[in-house]
TORKEKOL-674835 format. One record per residue: x, y, z of N, C-alpha, C in turn; residue number from 1; chain. Coordinates in Angstrom, 1 decimal, decimal comma. Example, Ala and Ser with C-alpha at 12.3 -4.5 7.8 and 13.67 -1.06 7.14 Angstrom:
<vexgus>
<vexgu n_xx="13,2" n_yy="-5,7" n_zz="7,8" ca_xx="12,3" ca_yy="-4,5" ca_zz="7,8" c_xx="13,2" c_yy="-3,3" c_zz="7,8" num="1" chaine="A"/>
<vexgu n_xx="12,8" n_yy="-2,2" n_zz="7,1" ca_xx="13,7" ca_yy="-1,1" ca_zz="7,1" c_xx="12,9" c_yy="0,0" c_zz="7,9" num="2" chaine="A"/>
</vexgus>
This chain:
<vexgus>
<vexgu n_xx="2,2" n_yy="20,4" n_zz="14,2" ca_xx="1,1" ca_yy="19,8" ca_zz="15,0" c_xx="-0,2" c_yy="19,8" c_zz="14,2" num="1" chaine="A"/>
<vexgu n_xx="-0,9" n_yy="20,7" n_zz="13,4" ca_xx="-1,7" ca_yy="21,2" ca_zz="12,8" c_xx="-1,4" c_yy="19,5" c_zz="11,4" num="2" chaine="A"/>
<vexgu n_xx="-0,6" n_yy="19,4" n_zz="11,1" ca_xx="-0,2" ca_yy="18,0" ca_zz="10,0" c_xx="-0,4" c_yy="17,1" c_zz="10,7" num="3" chaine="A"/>
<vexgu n_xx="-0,4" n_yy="16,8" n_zz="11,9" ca_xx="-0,4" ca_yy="15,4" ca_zz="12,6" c_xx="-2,2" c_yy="15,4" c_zz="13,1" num="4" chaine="A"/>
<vexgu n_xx="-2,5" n_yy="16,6" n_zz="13,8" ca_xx="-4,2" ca_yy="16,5" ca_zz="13,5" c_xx="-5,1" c_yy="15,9" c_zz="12,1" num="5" chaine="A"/>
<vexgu n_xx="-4,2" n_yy="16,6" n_zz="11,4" ca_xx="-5,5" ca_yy="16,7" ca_zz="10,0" c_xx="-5,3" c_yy="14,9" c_zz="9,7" num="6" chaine="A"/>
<vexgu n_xx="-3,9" n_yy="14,5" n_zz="9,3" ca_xx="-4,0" ca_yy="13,3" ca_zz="9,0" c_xx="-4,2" c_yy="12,0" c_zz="10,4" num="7" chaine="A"/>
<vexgu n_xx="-4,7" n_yy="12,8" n_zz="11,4" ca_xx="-5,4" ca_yy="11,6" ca_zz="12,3" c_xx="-7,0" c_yy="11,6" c_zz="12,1" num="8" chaine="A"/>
<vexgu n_xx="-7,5" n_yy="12,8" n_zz="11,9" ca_xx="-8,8" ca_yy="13,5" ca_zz="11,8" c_xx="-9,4" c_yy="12,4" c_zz="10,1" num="9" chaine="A"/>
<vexgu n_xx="-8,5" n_yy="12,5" n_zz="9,6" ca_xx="-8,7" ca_yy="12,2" ca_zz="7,5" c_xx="-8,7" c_yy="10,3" c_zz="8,2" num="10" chaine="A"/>
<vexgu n_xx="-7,6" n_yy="9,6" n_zz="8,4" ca_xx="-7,8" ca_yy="9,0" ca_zz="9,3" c_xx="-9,2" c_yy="8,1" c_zz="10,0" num="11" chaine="A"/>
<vexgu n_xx="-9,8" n_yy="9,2" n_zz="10,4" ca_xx="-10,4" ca_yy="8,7" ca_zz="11,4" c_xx="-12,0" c_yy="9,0" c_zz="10,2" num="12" chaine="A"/>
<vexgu n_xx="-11,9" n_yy="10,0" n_zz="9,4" ca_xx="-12,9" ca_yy="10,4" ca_zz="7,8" c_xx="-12,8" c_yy="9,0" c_zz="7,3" num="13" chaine="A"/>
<vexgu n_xx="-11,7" n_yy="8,2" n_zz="6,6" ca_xx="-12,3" ca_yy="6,9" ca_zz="5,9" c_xx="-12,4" c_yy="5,8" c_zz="6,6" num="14" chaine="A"/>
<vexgu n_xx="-12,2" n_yy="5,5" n_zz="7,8" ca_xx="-12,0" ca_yy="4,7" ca_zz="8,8" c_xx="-13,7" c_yy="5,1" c_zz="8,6" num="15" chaine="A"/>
<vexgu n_xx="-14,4" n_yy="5,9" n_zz="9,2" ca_xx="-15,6" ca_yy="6,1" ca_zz="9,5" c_xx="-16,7" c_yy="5,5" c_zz="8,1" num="16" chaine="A"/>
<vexgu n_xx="-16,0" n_yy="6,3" n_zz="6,7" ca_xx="-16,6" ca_yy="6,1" ca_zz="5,4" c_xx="-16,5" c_yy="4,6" c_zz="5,0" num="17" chaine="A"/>
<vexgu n_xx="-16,0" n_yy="3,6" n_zz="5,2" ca_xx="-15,5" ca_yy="2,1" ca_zz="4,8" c_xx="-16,3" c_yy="1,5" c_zz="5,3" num="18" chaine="A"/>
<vexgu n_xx="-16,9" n_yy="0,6" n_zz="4,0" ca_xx="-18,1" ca_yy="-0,4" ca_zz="4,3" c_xx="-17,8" c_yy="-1,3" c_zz="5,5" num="19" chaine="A"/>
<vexgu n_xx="-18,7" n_yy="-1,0" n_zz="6,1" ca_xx="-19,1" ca_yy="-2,6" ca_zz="7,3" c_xx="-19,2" c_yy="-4,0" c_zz="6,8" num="20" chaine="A"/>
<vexgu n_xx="-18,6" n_yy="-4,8" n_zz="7,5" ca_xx="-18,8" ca_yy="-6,2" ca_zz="7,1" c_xx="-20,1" c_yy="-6,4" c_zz="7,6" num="21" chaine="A"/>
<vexgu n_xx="-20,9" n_yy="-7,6" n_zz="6,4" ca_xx="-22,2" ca_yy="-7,6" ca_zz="6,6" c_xx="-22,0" c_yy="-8,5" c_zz="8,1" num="22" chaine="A"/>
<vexgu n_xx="-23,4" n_yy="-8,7" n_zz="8,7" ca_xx="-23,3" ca_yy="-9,3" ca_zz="9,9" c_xx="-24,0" c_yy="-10,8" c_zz="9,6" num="23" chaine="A"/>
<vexgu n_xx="-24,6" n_yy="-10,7" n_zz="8,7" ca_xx="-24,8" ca_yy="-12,0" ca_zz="8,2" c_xx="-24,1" c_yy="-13,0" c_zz="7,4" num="24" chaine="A"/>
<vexgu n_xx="-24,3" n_yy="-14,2" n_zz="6,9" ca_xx="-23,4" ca_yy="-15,4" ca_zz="6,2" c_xx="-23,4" c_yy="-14,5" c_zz="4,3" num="25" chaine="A"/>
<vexgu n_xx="-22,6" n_yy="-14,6" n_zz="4,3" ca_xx="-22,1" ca_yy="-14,1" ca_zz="2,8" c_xx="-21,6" c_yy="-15,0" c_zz="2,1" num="26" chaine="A"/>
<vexgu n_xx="-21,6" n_yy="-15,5" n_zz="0,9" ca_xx="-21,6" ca_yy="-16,4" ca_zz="-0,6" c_xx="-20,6" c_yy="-16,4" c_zz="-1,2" num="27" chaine="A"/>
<vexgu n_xx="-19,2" n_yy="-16,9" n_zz="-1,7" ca_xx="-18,3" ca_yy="-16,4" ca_zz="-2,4" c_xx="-18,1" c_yy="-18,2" c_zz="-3,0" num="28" chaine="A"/>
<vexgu n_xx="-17,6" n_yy="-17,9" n_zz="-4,3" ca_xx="-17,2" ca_yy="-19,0" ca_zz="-5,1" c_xx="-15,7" c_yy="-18,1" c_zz="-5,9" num="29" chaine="A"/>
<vexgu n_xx="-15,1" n_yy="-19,4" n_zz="-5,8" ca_xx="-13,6" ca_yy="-19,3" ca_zz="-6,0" c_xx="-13,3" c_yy="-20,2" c_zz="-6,9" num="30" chaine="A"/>
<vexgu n_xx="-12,5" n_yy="-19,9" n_zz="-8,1" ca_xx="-11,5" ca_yy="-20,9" ca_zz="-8,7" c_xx="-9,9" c_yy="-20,6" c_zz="-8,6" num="31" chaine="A"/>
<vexgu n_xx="-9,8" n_yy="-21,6" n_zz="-8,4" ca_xx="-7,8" ca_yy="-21,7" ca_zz="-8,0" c_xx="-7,5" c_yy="-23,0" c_zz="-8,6" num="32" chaine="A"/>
<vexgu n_xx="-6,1" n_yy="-23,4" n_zz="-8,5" ca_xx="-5,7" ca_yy="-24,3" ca_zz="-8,9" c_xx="-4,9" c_yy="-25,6" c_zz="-8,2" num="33" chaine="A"/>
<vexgu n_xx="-5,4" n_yy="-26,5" n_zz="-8,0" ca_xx="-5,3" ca_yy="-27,7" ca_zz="-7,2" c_xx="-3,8" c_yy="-28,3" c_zz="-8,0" num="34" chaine="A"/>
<vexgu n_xx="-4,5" n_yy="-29,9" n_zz="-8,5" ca_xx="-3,0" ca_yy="-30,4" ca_zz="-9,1" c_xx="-3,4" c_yy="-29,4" c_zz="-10,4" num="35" chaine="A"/>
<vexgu n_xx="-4,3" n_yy="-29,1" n_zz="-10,9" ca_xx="-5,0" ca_yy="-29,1" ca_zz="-12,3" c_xx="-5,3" c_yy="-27,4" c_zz="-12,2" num="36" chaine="A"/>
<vexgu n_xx="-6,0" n_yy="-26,7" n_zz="-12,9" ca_xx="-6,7" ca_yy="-25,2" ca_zz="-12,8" c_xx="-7,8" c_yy="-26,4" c_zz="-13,0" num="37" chaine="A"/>
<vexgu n_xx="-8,7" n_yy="-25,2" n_zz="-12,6" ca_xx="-10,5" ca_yy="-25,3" ca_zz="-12,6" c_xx="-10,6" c_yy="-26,2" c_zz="-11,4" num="38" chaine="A"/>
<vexgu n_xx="-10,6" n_yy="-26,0" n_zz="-10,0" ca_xx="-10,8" ca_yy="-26,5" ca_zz="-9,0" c_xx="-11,4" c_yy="-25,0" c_zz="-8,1" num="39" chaine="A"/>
<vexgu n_xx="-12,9" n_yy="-25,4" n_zz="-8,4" ca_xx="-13,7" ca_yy="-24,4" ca_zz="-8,0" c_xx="-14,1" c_yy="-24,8" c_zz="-6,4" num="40" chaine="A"/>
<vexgu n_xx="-14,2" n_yy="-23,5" n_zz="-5,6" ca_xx="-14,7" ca_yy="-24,2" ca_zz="-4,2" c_xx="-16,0" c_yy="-22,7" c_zz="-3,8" num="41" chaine="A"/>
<vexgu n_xx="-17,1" n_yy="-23,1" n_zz="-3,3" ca_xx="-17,9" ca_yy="-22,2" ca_zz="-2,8" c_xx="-18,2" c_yy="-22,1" c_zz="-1,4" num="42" chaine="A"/>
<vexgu n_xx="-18,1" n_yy="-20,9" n_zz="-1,0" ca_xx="-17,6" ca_yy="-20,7" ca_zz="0,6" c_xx="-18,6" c_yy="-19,8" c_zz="1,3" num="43" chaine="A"/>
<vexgu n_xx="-19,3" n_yy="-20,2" n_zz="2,1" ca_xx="-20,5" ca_yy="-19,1" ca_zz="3,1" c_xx="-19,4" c_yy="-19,0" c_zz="4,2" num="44" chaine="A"/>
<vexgu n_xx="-19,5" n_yy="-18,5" n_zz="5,0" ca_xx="-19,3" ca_yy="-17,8" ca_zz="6,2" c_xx="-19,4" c_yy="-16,4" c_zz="6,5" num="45" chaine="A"/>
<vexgu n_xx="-19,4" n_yy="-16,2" n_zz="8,3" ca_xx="-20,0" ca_yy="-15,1" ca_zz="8,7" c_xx="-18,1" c_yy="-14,5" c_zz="9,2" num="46" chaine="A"/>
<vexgu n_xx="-18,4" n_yy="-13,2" n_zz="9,7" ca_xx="-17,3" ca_yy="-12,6" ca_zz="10,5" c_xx="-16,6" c_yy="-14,2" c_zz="11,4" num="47" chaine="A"/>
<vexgu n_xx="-17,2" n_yy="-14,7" n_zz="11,9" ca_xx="-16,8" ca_yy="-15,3" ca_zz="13,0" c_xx="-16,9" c_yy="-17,4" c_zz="13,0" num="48" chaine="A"/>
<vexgu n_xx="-17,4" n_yy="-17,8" n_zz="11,7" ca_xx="-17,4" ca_yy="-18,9" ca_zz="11,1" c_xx="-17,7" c_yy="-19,1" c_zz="9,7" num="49" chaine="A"/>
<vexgu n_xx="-16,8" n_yy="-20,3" n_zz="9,4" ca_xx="-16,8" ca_yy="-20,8" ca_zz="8,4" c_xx="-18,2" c_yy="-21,9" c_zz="8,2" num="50" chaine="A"/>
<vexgu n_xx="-19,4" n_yy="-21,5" n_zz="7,7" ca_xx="-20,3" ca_yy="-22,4" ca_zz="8,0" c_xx="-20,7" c_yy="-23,6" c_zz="6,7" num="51" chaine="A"/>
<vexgu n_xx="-19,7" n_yy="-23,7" n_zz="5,8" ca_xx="-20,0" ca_yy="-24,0" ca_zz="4,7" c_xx="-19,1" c_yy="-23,8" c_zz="3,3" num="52" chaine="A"/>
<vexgu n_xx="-18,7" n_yy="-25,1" n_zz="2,9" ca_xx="-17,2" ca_yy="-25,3" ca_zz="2,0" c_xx="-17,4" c_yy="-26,9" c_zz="1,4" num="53" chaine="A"/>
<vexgu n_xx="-17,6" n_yy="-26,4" n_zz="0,0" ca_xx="-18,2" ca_yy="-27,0" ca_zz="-1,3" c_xx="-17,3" c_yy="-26,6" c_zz="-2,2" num="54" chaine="A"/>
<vexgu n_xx="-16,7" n_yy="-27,9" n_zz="-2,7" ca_xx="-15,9" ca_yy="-28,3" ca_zz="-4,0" c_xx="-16,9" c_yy="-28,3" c_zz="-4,8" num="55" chaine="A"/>
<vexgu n_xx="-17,2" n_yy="-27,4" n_zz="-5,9" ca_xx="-18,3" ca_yy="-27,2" ca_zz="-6,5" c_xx="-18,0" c_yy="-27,8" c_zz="-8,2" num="56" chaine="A"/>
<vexgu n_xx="-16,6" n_yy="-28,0" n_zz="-8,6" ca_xx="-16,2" ca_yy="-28,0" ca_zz="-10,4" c_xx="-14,7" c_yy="-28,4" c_zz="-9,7" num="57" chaine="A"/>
<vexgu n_xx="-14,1" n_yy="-29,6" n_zz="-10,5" ca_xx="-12,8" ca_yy="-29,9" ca_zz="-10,4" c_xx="-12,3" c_yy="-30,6" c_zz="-11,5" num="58" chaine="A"/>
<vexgu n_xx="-11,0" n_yy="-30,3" n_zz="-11,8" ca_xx="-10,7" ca_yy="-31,2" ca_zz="-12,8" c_xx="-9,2" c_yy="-32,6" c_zz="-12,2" num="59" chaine="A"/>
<vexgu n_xx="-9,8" n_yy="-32,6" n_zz="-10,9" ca_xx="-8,9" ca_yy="-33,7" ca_zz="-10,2" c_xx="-8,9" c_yy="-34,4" c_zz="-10,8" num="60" chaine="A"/>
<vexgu n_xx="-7,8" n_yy="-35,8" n_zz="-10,3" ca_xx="-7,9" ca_yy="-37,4" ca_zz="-10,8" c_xx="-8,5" c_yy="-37,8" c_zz="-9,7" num="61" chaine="A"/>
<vexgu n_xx="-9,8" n_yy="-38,4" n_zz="-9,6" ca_xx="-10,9" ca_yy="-38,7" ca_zz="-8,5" c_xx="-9,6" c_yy="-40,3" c_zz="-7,9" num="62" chaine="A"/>
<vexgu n_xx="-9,5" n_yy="-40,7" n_zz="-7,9" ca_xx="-8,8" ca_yy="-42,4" ca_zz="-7,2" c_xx="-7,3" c_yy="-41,2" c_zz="-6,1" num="63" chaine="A"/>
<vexgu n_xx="-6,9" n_yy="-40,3" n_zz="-7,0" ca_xx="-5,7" ca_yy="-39,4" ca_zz="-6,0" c_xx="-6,1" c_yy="-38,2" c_zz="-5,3" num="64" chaine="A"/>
<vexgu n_xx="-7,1" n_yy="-37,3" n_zz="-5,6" ca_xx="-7,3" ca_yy="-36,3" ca_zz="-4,6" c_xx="-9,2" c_yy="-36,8" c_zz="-4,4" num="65" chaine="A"/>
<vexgu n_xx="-9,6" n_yy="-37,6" n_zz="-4,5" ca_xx="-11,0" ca_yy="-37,9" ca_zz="-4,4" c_xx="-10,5" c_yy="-37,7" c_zz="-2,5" num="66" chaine="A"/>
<vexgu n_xx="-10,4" n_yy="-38,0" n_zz="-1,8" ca_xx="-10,3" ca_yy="-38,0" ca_zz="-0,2" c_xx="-10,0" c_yy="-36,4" c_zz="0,2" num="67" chaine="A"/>
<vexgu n_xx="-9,0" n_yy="-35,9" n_zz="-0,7" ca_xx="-9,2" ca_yy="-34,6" ca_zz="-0,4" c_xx="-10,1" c_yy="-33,7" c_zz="-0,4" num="68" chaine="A"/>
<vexgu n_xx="-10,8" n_yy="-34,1" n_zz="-1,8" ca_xx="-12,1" ca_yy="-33,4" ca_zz="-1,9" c_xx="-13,2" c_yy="-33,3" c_zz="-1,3" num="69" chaine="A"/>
<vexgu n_xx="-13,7" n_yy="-34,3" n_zz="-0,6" ca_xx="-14,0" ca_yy="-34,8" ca_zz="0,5" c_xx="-14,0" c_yy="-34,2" c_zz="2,1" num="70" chaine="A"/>
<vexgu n_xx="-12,5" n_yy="-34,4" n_zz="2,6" ca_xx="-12,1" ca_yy="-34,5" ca_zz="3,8" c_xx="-12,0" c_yy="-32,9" c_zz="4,0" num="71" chaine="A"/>
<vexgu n_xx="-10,9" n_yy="-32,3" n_zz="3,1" ca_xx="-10,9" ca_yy="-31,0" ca_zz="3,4" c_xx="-11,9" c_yy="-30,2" c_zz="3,7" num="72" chaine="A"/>
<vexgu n_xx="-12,6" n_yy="-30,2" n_zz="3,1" ca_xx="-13,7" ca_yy="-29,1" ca_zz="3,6" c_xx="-14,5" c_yy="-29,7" c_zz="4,7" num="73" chaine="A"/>
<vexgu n_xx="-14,8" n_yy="-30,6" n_zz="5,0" ca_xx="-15,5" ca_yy="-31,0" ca_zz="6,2" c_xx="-14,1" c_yy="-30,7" c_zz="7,6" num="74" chaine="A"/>
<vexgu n_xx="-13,0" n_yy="-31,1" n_zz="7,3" ca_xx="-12,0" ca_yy="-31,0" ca_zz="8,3" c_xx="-12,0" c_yy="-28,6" c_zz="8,7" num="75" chaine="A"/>
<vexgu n_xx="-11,9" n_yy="-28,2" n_zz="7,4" ca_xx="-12,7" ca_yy="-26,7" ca_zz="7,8" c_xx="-13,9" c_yy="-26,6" c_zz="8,5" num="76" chaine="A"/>
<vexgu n_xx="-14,8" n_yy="-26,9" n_zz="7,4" ca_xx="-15,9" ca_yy="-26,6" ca_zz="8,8" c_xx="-16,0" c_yy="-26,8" c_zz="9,9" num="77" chaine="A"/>
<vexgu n_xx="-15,0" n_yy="-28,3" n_zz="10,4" ca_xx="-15,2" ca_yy="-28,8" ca_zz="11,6" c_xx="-14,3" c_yy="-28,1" c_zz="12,9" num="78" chaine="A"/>
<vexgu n_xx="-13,3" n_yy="-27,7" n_zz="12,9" ca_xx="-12,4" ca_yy="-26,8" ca_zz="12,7" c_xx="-12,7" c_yy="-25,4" c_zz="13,0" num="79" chaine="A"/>
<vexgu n_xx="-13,4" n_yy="-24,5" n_zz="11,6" ca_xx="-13,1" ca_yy="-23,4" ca_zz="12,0" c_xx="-12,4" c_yy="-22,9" c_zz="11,3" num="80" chaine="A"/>
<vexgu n_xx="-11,1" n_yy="-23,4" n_zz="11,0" ca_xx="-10,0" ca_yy="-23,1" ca_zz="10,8" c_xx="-9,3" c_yy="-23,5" c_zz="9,1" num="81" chaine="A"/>
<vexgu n_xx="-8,9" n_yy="-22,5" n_zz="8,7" ca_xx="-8,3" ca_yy="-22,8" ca_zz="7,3" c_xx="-7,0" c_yy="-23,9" c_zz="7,1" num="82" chaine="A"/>
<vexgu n_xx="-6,5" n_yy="-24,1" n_zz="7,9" ca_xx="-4,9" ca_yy="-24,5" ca_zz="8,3" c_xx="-5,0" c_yy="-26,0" c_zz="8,7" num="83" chaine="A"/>
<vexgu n_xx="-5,8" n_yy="-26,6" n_zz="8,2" ca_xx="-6,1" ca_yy="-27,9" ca_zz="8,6" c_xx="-4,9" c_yy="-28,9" c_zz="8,2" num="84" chaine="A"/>
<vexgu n_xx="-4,6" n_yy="-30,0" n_zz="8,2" ca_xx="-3,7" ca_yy="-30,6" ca_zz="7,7" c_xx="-4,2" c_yy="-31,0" c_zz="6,4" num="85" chaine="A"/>
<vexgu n_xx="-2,8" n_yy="-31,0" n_zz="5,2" ca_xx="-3,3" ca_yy="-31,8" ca_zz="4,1" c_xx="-3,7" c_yy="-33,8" c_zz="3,7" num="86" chaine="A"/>
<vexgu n_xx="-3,8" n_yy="-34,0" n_zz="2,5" ca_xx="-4,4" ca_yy="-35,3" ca_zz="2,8" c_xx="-3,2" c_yy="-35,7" c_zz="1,9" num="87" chaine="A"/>
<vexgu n_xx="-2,5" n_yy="-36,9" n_zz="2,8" ca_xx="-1,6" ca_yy="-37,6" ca_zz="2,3" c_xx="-1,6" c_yy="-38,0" c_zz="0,8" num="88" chaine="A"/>
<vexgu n_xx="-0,9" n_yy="-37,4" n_zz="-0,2" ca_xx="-0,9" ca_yy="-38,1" ca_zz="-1,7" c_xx="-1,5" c_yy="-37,1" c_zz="-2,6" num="89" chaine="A"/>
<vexgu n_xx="-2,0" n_yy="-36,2" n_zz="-1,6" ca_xx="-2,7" ca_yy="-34,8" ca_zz="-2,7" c_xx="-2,5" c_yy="-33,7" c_zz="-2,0" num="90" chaine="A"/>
<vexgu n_xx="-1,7" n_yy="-33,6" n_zz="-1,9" ca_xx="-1,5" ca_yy="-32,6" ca_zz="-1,0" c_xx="-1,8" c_yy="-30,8" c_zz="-2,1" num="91" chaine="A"/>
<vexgu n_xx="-1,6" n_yy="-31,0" n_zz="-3,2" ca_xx="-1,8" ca_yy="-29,7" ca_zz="-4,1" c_xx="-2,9" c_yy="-29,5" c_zz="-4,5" num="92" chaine="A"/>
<vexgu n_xx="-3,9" n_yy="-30,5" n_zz="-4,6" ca_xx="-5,2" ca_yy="-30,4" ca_zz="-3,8" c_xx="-5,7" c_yy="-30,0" c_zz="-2,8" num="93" chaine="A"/>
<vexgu n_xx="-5,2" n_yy="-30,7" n_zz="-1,6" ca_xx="-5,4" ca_yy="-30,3" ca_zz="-0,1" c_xx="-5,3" c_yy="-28,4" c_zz="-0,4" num="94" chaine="A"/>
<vexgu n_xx="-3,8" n_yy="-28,0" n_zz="-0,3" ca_xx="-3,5" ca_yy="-26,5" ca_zz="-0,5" c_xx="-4,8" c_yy="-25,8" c_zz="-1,3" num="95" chaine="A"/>
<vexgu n_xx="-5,0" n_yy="-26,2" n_zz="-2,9" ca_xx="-5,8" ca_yy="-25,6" ca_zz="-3,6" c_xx="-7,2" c_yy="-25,1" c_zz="-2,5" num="96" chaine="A"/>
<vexgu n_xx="-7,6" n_yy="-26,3" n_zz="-2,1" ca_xx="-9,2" ca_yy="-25,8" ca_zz="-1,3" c_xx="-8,9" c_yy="-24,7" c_zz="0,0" num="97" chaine="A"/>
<vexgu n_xx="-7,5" n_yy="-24,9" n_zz="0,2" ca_xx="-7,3" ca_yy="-24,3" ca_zz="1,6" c_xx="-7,1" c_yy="-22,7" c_zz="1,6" num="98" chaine="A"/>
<vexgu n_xx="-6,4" n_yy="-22,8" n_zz="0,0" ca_xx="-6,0" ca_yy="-21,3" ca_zz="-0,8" c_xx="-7,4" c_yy="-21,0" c_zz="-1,1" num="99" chaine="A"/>
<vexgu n_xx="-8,8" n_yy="-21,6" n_zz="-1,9" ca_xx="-9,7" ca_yy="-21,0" ca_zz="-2,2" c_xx="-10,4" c_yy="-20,5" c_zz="-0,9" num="100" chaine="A"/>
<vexgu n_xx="-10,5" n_yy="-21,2" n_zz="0,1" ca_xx="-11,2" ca_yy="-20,8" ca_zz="1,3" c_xx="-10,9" c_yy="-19,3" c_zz="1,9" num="101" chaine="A"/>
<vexgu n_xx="-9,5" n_yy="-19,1" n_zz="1,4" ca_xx="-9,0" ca_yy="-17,9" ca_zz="2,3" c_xx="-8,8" c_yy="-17,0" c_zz="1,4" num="102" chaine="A"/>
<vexgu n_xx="-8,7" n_yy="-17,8" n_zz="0,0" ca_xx="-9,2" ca_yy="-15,9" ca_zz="-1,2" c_xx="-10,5" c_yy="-16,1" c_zz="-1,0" num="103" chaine="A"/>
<vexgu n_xx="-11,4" n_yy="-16,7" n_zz="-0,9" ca_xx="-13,0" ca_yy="-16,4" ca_zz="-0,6" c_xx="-13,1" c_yy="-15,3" c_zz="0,6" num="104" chaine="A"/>
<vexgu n_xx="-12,6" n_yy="-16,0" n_zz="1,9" ca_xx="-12,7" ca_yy="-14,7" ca_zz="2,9" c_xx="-12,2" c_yy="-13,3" c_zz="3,2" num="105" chaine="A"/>
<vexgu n_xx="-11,0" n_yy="-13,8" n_zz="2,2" ca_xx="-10,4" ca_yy="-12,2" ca_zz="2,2" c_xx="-11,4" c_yy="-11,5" c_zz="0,8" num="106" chaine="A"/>
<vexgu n_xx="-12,0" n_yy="-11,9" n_zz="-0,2" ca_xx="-13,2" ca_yy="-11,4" ca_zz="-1,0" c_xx="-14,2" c_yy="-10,8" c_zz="-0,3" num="107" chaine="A"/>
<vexgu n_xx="-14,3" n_yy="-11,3" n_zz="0,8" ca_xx="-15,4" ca_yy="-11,2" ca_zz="1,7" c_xx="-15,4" c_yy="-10,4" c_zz="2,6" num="108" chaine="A"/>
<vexgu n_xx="-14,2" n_yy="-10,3" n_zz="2,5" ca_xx="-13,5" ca_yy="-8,6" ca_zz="3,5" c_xx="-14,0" c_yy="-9,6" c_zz="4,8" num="109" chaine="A"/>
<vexgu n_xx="-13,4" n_yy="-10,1" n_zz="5,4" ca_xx="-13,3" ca_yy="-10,9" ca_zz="6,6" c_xx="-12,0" c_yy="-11,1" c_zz="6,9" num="110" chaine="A"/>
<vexgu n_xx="-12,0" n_yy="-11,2" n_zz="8,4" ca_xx="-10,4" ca_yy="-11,2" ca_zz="8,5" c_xx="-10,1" c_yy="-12,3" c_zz="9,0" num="111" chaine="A"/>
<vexgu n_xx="-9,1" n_yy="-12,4" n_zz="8,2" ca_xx="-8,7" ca_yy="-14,1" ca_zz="7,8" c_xx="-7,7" c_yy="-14,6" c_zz="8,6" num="112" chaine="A"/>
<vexgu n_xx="-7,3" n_yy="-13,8" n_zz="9,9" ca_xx="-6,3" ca_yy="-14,2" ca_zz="10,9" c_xx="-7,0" c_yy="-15,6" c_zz="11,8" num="113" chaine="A"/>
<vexgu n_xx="-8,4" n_yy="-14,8" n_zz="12,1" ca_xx="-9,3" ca_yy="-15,2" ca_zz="12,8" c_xx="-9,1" c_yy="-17,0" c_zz="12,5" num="114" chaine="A"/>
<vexgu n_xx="-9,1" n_yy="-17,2" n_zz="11,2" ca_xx="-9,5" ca_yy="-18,9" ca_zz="10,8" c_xx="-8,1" c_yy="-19,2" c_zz="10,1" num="115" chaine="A"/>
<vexgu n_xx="-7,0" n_yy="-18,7" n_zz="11,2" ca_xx="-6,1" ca_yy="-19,7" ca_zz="11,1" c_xx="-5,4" c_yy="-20,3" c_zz="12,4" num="116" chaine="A"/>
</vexgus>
């Protein structure tokens, strides 16, 4: 009994000690890799929205993921949601921004259930 207290008690010690998510919009920039590496995306959001998703450095072919680069992040913000559909013909594009968004919020110690 005395073992099942201490490790609820220790438990309930780093649960207590573990940084708070800030309550305000927080800043993260991400590189991942689209069709190409170096498809950078910079990502603001709070606990509870995605307010802001910027393709900031890419090494796309602009005539084949140029609409992704584009659409995706506006279809997030608009949204909410990470899980948006990809854009026909780039789709490894599409994924790339969708994967930076959600290594940015898991960076961000945000839980990333929320914006799918």
């Amino acid at each position: 009994m005395k073992k099942i207290i201490s490790a609820v008690l220790l438990g309930a010690m780093l649960t207590a000690c573990s940084p708070a998510t800030p309550a305000g919009p927080q800043t993260k920039e991400v590189t991942v890799k689209g069709m190409y590496d170096g498809l950078k995306v910079k990502v603001t959001a709070t606990a509870d929205k995605i307010e802001k998703v910027e393709v900031v450095a890419n090494n796309e072919t602009p005539e084949v993921a140029g609409e992704a680069l584009k659409s995706i992040p506006a279809k997030i913000m608009e949204t909410n949601k990470i899980t948006v559909d990809a854009v026909s013909g780039a789709t490894m594009t599409s994924t790339g921004i969708k994967t930076a968004v959600e290594q940015a919020l898991t960076e961000m110690k945000l839980d990333v259930t929320k914006f799918k």
